[in-house]
C-alpha positions, 0 to 999 in steps of 0.5 A: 097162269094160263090162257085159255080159248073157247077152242082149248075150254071145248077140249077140257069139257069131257062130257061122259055117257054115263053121266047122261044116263042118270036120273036127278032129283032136287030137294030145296029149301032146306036150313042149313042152321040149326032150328033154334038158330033158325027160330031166333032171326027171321031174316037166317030163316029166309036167306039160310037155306039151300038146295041139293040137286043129285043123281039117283041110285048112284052112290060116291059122287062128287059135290059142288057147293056152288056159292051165286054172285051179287057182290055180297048184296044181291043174288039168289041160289042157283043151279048152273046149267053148265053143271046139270047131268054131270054126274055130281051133286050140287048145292045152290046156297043162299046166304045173308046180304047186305046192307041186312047184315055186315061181315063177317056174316055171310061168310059165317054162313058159308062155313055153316052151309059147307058144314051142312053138307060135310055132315048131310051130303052121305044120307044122300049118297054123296061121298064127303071126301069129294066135296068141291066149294065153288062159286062166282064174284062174291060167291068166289069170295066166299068160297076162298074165305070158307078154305083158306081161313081156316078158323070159319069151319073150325068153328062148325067142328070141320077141318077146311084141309077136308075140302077136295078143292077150291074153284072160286070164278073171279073172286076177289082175292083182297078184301072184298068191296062190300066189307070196305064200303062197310069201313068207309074205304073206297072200292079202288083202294086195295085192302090186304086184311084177315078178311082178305083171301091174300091173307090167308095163304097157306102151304096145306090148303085144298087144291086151289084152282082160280079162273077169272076172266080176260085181264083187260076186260074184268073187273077192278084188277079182278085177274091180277088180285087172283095172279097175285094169290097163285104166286103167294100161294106157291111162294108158301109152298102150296104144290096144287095152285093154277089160275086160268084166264078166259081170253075174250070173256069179262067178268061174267064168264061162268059158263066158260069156266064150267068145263075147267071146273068139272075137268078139275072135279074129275081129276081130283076124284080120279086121284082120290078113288086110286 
């Protein structure tokens, strides 16, 4: 676990001219699931698309799938400010809500819009082998479910160890609230079950870099849910695991984290490209 000031988060953020230079574009909407699929539920042809924002005539970047937040019942795709003219793709996802459906649905979409881009992302110049899965709360959530379980993308024909890295921003690490609330089980009562990240440890898992906000000033142990998930990650024998903690930052402490985020994407792509 580390602590991390604003004034240490400043020197993380390696802004470089280069990817100031480039020029973006960004396609939107676009379905992730198959027609047929698309055709036969309404609500998966409203909520199940998503947008890709990259850079131009700049082949071999980096992509982040950024899942939003919303507590897996509200929230739309976005693209993060603290993510633009950084040199790598992007791609905002939406995905089903409840009470519209229940789990493990949303996380089925998840897996299907990271397959999504495992298979679409080099028709846009990206290269599959640097494929980051991030996002915030429930998006977080989602995005540690989607790499740590591995059976979500087996069933899409994708291998979760492809994944370059994890970066979830203060997901839960336990059963998320929403799926106990759906079981009748209270949100202040901790649940540890195959819908659980904490479940799922695994010494083969992607890196895994977790960041959450200040411990007192988070949400529902969201800080020690997450210290909880490095010590058993490291206890299985996952060798790349670290978690940072925002002093002063709460729960939404997403541009804070931006620059930790794109400091792990730039180190990993550096690994990968020597």
């Amino acid at each position: 676990m580390k602590n991390v000031s604003l004034f240490v988060l400043l020197f993380f953020f390696g802004f470089t001219i280069s990817a100031q230079k480039l020029e973006y574009t960004t396609q939107t909407n676009l379905p992730y699931y198959t027609e047929t699929i698309n055709k036969s539920d309404t609500y998966i042809k409203e909520r199940c698309v998503l947008d890709v924002y990259y850079p131009k005539n700049s082949p071999g970047f980096a992509t982040v799938i950024w899942f939003h937040g919303g507590g897996l019942t509200g929230g739309n795709k976005e693209l993060p400010e603290g993510l633009k003219n950084q040199g790598i793709a992007v791609i905002s996802v939406n995905y089903r809500l409840g009470p519209k459906v229940s789990a493990p649905k949303y996380i089925e979409d998840a897996a299907a819009a990271v397959a999504w881009v495992f298979k679409n992302i080099p028709a846009f110049g990206g290269d599959e082998s640097l494929l980051f899965v991030s996002g915030h709360s429930a998006g977080g959530y989602l995005a540690s479910m989607v790499g740590l379980d591995k059976k979500w993308l087996n069933t899409q024909g994708i291998d979760a160890n492809k994944i370059a890295g994890l970066i979830p921003l203060s997901g839960q690490a336990i059963t998320h609230f929403l799926v106990r609330k759906e079981r009748d089980i209270a949100e202040t009562q901790p649940v540890i079950d195959d819908l659980a990240p904490l479940f799922h440890v695994r010494a083969d898992a992607p890196p895994l870099l977790l960041i959450t906000g200040d411990r007192e000033l988070e949400m529902l142990g969201r800080y020690e849910e997450n210290a909880y998930l490095m010590r058993m990650m490291k206890i299985a024998g996952h060798k790349n695991t670290k978690l940072y903690e925002l002093d002063g930052f709460g729960h939404n402490m997403t541009e804070p984290a931006f620059p930790l985020l794109l400091n792990e994407v730039r180190r990993i792509t550096k690994e990968k490209k020597h």
